[in-house]
C-alpha positions in Angstrom: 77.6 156.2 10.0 74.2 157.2 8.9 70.9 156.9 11.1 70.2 153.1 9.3 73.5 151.6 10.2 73.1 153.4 13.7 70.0 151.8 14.2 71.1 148.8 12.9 74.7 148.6 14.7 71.9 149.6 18.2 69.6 147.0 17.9 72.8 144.4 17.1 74.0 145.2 20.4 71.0 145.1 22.1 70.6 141.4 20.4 73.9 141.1 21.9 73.7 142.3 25.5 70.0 139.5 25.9 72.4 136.8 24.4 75.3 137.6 27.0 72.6 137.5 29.4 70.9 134.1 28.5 74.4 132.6 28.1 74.8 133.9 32.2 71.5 133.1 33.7 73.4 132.5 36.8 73.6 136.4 36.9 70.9 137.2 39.1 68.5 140.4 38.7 69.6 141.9 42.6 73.2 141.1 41.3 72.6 143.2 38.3 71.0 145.6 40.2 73.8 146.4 43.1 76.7 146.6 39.8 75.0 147.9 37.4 71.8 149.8 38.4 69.7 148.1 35.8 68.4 144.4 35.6 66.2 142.5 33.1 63.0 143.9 34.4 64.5 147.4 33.8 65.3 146.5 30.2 62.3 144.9 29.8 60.3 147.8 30.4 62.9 149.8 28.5 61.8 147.8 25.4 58.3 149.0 26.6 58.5 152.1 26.1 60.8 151.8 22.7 58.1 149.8 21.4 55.6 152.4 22.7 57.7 155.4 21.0 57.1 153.7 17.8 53.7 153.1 18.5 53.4 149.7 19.3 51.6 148.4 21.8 53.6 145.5 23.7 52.8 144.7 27.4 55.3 144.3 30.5 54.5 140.3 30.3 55.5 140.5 26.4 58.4 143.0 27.2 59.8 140.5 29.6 59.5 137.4 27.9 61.5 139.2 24.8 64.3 140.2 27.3 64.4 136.9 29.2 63.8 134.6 26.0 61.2 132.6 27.7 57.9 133.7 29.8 59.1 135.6 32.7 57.8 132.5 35.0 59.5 129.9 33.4 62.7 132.0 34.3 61.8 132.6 38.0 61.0 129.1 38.5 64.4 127.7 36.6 66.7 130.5 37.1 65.7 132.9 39.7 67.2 132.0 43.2 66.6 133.7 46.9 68.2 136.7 47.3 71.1 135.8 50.7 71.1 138.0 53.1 74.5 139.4 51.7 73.1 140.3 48.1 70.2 142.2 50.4 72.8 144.5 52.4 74.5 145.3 49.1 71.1 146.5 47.5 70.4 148.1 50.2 73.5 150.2 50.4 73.5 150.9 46.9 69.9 152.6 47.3 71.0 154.5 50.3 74.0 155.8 48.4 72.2 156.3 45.2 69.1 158.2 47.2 71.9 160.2 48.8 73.7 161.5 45.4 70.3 162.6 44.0 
């Protein structure tokens, strides 16, 4: 593969991974977060700083809207729901256990 196709076959899956997570909007963010370690907000600010790298200035409001496919409170208000107090003990121990391995 050379560095094109990389790029290209990259940025596919990247297109791939904000479709999967449009199609599951019932995924929250703090459920990302206690599998995963990452969350829209992190990828969001992940295509930040790509887009910084190659020199192009795009904000954390633009970031986000290109990771969540809408304005970022558009998706808060229709997707976003209250953290239960179960999802908060799971974050919580996921921290301490990360902060704990560092």
């Amino acid at each position: 593969m050379n560095e094109q196709q990389k790029i290209a076959t990259e940025a596919a899956a990247f297109r791939r991974l904000l479709k999967h997570l449009d199609e599951n909007k019932d995924v929250q963010n703090i459920d990302l977060m206690i599998l995963a370690d990452f969350c829209r907000n992190c990828l969001s600010k992940w295509y930040m700083a790509g887009a910084k790298e190659q020199g192009v200035e795009v904000d954390y409001d633009q970031a986000r809207e290109a990771v969540y496919g809408m304005p970022y409170s558009e998706w808060k208000a229709n997707h976003q729901l209250p953290s239960t107090p179960e999802q908060f003990l799971a974050f919580e121990a996921r921290e301490a256990t990360r902060k704990g391995s560092s």
